[in-house]
N, CA, C and O atoms as a CHARMM CRD file, in Angstrom:
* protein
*
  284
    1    1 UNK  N     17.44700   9.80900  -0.72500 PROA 1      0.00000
    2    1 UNK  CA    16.27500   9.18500  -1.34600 PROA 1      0.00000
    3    1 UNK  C     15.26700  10.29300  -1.66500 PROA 1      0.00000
    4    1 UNK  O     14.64000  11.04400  -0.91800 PROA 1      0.00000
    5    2 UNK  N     15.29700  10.17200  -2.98600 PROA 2      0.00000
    6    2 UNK  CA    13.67300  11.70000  -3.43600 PROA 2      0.00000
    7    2 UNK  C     12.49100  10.96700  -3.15400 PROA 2      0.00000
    8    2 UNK  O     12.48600   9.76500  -2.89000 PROA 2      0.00000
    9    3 UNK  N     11.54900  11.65100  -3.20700 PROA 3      0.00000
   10    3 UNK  CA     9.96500  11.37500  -2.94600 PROA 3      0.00000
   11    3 UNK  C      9.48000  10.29200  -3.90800 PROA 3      0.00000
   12    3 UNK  O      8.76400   9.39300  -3.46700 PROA 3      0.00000
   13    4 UNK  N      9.79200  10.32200  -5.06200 PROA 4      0.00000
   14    4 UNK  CA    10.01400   9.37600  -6.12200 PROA 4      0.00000
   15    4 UNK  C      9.93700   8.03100  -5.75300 PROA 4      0.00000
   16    4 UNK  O      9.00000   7.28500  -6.03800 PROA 4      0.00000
   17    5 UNK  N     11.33800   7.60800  -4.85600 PROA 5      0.00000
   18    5 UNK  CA    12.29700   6.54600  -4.07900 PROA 5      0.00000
   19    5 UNK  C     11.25500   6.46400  -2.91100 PROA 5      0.00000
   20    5 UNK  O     11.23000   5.30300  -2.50500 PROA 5      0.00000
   21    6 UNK  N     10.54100   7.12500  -2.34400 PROA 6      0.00000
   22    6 UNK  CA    10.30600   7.09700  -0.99000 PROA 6      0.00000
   23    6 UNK  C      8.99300   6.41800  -1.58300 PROA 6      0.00000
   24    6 UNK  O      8.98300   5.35300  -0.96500 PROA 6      0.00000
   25    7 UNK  N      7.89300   6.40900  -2.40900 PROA 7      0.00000
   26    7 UNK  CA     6.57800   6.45000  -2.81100 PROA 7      0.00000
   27    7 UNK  C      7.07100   5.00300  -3.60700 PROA 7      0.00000
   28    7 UNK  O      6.18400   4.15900  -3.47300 PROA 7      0.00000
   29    8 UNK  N      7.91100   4.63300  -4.17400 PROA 8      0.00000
   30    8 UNK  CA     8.14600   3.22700  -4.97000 PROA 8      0.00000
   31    8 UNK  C      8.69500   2.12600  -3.75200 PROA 8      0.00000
   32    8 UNK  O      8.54900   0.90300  -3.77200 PROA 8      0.00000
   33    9 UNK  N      9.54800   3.16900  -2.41500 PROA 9      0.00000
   34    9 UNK  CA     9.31200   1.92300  -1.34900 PROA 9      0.00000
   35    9 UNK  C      8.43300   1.64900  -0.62900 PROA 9      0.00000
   36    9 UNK  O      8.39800   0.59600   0.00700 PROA 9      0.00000
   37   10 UNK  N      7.76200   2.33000  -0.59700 PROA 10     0.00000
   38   10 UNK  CA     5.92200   2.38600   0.17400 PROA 10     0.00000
   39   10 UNK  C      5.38500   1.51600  -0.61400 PROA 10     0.00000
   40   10 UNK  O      4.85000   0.66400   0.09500 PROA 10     0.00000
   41   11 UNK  N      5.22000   1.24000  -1.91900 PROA 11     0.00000
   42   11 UNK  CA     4.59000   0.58700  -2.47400 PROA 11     0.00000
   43   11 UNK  C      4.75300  -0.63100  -2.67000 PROA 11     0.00000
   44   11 UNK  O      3.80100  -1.41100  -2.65200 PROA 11     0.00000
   45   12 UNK  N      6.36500  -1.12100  -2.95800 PROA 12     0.00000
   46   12 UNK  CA     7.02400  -2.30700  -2.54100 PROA 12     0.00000
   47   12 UNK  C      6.52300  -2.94700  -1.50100 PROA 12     0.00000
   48   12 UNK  O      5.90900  -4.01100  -1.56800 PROA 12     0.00000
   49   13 UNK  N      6.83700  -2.13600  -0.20300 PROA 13     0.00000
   50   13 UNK  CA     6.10600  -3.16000   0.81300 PROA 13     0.00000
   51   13 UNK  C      4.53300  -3.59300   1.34900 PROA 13     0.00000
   52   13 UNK  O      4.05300  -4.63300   1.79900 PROA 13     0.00000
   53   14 UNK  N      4.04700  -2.35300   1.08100 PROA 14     0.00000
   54   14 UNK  CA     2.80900  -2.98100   0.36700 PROA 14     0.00000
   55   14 UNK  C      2.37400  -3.90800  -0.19100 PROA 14     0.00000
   56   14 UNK  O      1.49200  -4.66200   0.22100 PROA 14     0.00000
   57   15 UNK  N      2.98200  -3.95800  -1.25600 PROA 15     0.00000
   58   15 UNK  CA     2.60500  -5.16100  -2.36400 PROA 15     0.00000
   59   15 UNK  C      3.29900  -6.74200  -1.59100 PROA 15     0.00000
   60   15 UNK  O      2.71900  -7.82800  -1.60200 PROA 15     0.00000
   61   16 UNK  N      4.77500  -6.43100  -0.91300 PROA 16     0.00000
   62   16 UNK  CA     5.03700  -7.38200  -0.45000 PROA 16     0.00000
   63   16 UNK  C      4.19400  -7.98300   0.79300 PROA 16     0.00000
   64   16 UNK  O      4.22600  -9.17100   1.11600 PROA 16     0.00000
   65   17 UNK  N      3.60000  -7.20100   1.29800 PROA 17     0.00000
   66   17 UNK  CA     2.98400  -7.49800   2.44700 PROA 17     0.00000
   67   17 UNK  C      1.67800  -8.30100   2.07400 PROA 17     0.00000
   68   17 UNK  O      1.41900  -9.37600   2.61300 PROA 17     0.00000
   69   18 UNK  N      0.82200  -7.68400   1.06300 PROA 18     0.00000
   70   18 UNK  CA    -0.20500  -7.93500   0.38600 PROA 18     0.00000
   71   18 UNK  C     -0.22700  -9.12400  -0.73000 PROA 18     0.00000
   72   18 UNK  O     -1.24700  -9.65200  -1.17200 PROA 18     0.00000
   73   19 UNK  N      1.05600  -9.41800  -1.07300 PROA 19     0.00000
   74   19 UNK  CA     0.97700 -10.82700  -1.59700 PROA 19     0.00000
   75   19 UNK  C      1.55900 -12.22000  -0.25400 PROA 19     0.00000
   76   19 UNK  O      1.25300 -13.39900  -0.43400 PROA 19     0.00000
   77   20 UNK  N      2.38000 -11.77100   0.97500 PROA 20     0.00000
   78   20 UNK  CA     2.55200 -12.82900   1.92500 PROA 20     0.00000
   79   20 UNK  C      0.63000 -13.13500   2.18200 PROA 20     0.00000
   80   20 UNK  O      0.13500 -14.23900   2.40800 PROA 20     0.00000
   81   21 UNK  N      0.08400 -12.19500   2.09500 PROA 21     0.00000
   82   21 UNK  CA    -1.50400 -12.70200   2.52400 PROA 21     0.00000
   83   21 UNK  C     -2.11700 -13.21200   1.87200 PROA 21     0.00000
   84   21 UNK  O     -3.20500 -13.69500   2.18500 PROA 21     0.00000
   85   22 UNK  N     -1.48200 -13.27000   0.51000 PROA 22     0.00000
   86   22 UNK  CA    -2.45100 -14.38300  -0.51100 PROA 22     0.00000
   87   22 UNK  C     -3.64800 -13.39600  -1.12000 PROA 22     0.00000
   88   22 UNK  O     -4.58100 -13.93400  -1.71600 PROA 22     0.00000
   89   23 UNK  N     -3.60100 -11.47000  -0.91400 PROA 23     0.00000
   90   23 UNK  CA    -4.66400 -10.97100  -1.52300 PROA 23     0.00000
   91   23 UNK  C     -4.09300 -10.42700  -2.35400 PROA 23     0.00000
   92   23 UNK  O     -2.93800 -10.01100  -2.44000 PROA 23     0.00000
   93   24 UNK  N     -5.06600 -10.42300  -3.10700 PROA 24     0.00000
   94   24 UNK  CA    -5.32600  -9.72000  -4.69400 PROA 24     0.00000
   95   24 UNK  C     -4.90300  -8.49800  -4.70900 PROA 24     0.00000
   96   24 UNK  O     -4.33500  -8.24800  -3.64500 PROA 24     0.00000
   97   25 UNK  N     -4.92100  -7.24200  -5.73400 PROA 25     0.00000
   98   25 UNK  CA    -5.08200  -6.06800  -5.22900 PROA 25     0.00000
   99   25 UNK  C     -6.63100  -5.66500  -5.34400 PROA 25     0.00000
  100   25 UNK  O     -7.08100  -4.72900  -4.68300 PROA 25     0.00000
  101   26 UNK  N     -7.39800  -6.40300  -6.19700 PROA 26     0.00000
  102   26 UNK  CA    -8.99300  -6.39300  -6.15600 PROA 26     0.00000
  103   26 UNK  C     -9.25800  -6.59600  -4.73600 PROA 26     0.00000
  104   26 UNK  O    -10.05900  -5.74300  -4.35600 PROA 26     0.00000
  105   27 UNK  N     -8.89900  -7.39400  -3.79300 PROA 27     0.00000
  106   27 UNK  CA    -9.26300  -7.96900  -2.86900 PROA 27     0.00000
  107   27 UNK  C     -8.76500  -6.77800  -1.86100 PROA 27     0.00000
  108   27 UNK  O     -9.60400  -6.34500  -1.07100 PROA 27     0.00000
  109   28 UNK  N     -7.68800  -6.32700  -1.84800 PROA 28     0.00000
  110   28 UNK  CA    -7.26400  -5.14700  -0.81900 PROA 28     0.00000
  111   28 UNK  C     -7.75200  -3.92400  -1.28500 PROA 28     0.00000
  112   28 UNK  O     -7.85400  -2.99000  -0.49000 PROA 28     0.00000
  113   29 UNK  N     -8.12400  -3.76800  -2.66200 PROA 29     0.00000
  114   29 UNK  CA    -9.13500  -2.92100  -2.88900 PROA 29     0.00000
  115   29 UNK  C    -10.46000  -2.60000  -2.18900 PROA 29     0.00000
  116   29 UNK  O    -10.77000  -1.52700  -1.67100 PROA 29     0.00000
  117   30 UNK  N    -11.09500  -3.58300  -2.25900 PROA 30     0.00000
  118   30 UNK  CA   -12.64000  -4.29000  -1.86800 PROA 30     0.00000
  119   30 UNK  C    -12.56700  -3.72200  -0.25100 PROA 30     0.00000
  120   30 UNK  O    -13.50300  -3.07900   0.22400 PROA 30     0.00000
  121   31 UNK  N    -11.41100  -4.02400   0.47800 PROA 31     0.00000
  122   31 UNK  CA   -10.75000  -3.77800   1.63400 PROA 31     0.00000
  123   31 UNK  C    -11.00100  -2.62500   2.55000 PROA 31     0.00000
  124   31 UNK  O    -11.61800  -2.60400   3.61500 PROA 31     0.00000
  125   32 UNK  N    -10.37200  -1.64400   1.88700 PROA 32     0.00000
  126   32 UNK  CA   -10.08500  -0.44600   1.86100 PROA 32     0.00000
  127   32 UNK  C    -10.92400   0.52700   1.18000 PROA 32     0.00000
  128   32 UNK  O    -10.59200   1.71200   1.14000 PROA 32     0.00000
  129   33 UNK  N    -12.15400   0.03100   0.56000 PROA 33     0.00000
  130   33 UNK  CA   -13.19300   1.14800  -0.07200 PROA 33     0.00000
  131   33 UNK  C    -12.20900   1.86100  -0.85400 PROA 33     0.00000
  132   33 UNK  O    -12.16100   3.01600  -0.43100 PROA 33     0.00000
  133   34 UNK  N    -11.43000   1.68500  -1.77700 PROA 34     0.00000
  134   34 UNK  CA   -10.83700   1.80600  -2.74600 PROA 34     0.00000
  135   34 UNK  C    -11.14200   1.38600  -4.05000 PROA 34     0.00000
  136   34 UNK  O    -12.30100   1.01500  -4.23700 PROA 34     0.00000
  137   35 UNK  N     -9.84600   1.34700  -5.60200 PROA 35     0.00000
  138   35 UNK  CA   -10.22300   0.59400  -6.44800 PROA 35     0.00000
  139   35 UNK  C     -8.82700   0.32000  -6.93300 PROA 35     0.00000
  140   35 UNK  O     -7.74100   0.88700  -6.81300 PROA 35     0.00000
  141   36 UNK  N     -9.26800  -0.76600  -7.52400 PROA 36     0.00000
  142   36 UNK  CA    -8.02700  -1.57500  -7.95900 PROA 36     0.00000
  143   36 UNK  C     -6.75300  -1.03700  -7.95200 PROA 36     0.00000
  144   36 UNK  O     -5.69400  -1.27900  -7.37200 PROA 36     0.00000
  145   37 UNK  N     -7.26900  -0.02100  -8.98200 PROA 37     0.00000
  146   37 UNK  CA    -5.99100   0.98500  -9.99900 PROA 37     0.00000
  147   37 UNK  C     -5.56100   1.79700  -9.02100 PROA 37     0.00000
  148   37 UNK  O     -4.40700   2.22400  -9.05100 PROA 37     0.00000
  149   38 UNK  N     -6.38100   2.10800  -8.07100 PROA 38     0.00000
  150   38 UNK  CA    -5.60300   3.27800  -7.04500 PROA 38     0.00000
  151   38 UNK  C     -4.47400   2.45900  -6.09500 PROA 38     0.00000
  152   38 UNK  O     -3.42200   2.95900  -5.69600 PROA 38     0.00000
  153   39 UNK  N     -5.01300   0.85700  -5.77900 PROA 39     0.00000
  154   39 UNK  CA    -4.40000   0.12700  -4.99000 PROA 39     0.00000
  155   39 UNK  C     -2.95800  -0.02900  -5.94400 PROA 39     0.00000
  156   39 UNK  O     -1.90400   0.00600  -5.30900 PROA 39     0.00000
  157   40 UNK  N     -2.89200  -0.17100  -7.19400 PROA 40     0.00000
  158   40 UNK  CA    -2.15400  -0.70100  -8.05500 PROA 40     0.00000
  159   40 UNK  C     -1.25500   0.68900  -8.38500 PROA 40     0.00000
  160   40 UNK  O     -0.02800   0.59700  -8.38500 PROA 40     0.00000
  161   41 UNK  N     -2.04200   2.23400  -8.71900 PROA 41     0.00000
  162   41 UNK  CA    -1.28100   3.02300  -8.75100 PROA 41     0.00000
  163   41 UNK  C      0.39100   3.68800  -7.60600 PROA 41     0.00000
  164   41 UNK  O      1.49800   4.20600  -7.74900 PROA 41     0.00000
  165   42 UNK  N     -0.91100   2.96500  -6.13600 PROA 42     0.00000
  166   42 UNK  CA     0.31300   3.17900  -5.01000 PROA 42     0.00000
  167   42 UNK  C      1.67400   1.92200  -5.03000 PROA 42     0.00000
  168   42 UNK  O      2.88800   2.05800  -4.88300 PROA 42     0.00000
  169   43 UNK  N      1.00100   0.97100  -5.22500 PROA 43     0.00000
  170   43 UNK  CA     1.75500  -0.24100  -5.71200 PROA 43     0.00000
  171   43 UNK  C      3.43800   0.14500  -5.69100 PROA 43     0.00000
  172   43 UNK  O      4.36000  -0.11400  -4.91700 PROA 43     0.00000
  173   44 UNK  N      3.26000   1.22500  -7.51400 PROA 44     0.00000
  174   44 UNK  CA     3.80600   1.51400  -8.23300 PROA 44     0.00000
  175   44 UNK  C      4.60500   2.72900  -8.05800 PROA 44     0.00000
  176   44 UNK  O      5.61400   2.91400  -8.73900 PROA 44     0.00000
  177   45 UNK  N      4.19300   3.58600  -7.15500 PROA 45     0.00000
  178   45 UNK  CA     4.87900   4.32700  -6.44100 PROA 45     0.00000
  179   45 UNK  C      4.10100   6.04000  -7.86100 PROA 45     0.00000
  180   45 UNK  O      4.61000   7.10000  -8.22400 PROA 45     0.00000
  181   46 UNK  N      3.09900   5.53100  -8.08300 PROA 46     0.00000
  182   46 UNK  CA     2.59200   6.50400  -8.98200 PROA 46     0.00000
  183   46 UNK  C      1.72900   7.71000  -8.54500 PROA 46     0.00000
  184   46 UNK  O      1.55000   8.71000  -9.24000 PROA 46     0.00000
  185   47 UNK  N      1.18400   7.48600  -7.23500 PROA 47     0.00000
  186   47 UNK  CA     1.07900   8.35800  -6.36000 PROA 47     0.00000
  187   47 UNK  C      1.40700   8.20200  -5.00800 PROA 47     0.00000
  188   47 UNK  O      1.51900   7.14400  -4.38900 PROA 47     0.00000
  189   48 UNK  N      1.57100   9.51200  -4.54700 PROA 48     0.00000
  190   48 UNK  CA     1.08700  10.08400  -2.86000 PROA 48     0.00000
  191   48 UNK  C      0.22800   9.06400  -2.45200 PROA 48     0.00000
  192   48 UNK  O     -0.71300   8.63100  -3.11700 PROA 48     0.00000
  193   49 UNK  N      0.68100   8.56900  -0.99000 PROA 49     0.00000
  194   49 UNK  CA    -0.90400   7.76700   0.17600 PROA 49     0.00000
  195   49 UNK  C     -0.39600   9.05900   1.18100 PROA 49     0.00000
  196   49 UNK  O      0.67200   9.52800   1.57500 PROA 49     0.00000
  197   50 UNK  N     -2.20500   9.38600   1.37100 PROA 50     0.00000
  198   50 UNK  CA    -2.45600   9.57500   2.29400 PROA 50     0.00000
  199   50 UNK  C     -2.32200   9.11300   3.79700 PROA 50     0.00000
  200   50 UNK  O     -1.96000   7.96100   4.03600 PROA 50     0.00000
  201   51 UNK  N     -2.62300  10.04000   4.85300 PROA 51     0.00000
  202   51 UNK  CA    -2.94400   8.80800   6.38100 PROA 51     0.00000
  203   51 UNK  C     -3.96100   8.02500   6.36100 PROA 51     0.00000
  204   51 UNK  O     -4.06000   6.86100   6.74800 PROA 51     0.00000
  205   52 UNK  N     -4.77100   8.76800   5.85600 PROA 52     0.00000
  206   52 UNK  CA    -5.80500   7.69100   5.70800 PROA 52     0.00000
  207   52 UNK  C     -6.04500   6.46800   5.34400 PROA 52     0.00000
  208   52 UNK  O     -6.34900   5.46500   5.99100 PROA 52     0.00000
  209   53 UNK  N     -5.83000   6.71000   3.94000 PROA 53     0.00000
  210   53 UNK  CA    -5.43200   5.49200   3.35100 PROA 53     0.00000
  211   53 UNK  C     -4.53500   4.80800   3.32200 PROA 53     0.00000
  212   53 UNK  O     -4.56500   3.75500   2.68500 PROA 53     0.00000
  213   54 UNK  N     -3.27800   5.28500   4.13200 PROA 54     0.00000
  214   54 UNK  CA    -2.21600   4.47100   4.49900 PROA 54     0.00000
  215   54 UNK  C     -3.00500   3.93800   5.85900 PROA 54     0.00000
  216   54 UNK  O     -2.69800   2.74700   5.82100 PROA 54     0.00000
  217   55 UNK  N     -3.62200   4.05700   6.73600 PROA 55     0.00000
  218   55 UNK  CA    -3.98700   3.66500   7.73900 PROA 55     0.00000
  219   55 UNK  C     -5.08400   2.25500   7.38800 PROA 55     0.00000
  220   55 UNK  O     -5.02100   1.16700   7.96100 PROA 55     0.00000
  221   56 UNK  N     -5.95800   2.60100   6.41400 PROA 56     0.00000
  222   56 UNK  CA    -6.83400   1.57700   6.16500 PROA 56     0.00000
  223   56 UNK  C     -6.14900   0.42900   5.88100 PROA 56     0.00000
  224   56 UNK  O     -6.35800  -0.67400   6.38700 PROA 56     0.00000
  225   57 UNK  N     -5.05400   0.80500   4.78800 PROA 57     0.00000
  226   57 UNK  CA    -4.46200  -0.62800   4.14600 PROA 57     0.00000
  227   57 UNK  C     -3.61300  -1.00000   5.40500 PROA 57     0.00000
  228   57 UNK  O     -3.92700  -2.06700   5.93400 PROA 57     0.00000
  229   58 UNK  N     -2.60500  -0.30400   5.96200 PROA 58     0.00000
  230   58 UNK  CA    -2.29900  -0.90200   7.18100 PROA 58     0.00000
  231   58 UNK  C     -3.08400  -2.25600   7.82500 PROA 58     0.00000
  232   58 UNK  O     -2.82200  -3.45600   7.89900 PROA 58     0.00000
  233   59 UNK  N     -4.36000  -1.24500   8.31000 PROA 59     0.00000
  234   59 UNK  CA    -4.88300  -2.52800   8.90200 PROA 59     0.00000
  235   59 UNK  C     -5.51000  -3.57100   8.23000 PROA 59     0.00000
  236   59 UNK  O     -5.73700  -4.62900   8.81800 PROA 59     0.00000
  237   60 UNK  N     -5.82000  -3.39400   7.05300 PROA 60     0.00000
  238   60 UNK  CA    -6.75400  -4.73200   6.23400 PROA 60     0.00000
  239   60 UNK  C     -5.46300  -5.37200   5.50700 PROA 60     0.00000
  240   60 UNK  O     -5.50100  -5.84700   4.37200 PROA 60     0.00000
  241   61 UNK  N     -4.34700  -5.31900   6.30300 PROA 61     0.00000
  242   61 UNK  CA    -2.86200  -6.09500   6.14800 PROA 61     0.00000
  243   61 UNK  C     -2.37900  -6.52800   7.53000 PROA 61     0.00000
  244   61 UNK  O     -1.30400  -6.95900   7.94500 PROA 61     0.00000
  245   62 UNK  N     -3.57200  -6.25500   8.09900 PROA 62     0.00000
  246   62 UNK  CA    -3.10000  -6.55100   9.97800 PROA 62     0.00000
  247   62 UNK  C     -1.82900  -6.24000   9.95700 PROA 62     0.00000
  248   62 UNK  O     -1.09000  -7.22200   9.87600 PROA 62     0.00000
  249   63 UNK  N     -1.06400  -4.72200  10.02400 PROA 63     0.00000
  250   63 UNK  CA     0.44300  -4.36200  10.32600 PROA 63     0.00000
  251   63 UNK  C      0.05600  -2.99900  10.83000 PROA 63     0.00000
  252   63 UNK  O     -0.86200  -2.30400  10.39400 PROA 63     0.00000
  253   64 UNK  N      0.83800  -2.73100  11.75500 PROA 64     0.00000
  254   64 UNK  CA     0.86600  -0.84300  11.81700 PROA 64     0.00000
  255   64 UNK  C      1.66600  -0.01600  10.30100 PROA 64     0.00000
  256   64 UNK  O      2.46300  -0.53100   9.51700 PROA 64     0.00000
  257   65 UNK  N      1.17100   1.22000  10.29000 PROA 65     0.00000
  258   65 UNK  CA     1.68900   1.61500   9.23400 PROA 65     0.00000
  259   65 UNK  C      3.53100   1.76800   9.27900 PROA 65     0.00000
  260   65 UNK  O      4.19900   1.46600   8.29100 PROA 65     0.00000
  261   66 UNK  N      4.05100   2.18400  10.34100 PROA 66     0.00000
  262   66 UNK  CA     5.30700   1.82900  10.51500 PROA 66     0.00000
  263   66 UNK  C      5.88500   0.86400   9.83300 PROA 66     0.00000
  264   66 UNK  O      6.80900   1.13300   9.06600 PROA 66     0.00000
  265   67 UNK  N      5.42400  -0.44600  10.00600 PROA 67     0.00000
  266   67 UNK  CA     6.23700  -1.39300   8.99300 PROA 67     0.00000
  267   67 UNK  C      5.85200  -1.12500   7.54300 PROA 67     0.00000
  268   67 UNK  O      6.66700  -1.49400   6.69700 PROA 67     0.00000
  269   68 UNK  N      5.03400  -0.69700   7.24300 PROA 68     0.00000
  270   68 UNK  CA     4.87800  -0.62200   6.00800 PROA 68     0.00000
  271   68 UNK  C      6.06500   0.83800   5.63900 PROA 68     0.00000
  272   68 UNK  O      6.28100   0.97400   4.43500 PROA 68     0.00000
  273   69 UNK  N      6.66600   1.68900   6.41800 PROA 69     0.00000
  274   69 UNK  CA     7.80100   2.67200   5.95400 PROA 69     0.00000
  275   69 UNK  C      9.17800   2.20600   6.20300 PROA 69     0.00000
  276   69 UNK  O      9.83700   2.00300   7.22200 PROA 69     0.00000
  277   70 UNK  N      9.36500   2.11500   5.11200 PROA 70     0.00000
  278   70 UNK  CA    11.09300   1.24200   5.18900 PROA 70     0.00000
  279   70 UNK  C     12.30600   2.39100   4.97500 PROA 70     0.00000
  280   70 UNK  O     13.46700   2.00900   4.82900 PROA 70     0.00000
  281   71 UNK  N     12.01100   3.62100   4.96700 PROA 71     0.00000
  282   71 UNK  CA    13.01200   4.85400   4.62900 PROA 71     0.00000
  283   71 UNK  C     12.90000   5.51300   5.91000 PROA 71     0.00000
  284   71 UNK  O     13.52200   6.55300   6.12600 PROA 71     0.00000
């Protein structure tokens, strides 16, 4: 799996996680002191997350970041 693969399954579960909650990506934006497009860019596997910001969305998804890495 390239970094590519690894950053489009990060984002997958993300998004999957983030629609079982019924939020937006405005709304997990709002969340995370983020913005939409950045929420939407990781989505998409269009960039790099940080710890950080893998840590925030983690929790404003109530999950450890672990489940959110499926590789």
């Amino acid at each position: 799996m390239d970094i590519n693969q690894k950053r489009l399954a990060l984002g997958n579960a993300i998004r999957a996680r983030r629609r079982e909650q019924g939020l937006s990506q405005e709304k997990l934006a709002l969340m995370v002191g983020s913005s939409k497009s950045h929420i939407w860019r990781i989505e998409t596997g269009r960039v790099g997350v940080g710890i950080d910001d893998l840590s925030r969305i983690a929790s404003a998804l109530d999950t450890e970041v672990r489940t959110l890495i499926t590789f």
